[in-house]
N, C-alpha and C positions, 0 to 999 in steps of 0.2 A: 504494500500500500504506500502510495505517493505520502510523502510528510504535507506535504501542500495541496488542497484543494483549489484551483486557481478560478474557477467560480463563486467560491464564498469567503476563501481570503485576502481579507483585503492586502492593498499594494503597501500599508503603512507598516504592518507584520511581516512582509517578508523585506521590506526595508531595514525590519529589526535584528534579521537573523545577515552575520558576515561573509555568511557562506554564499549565500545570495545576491548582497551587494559586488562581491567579485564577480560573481558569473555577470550580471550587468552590465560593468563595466567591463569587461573582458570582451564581452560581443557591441557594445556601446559606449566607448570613453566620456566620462564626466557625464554619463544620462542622472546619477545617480547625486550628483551635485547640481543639475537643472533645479532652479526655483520653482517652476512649473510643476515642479512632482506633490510639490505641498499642497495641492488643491485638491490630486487625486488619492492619497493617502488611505481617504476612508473609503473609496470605492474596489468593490470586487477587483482580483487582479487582472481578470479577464476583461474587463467593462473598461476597465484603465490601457489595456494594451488596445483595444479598438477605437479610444480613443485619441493613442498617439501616432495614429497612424501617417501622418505628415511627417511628422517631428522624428521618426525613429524608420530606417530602413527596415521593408518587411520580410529579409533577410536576418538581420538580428532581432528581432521579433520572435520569430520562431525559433532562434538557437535560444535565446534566452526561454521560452515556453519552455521549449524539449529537457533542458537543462536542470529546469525549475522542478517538474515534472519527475526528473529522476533520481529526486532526492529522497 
């Protein structure tokens, strides 16, 4: 079982965990120091990734899902 549900946790929880924040920024540099991320915090992590879909290749998008996913 995935430690992370990415439908009901939100983006500010797995903000919390470092294990996470690397993989972030590993496939996205400085995403994780974006001021923008503060708005989204409380929302699903899912609901948060379709709505940065400008801002974020949807390339790293999905490594970071897959990533996230197989923790």
């Amino acid at each position: 079982m995935a430690k992370y549900d990415l439908n009901t946790t939100t983006l500010g929880t797995l903000l919390d965990d470092p294990e996470v924040v690397a993989i972030f920024d590993k496939h996205v540099p400085g995403l994780t120091s974006n001021p923008m991320l503060a708005m989204a915090k409380g929302m699903p992590v899912n609901q948060a990734i379709n709505m940065a879909g400008g801002m974020v290749p949807a390339d790293g998008l999905a490594a970071i899902r897959a990533e996230v996913e197989a923790l």
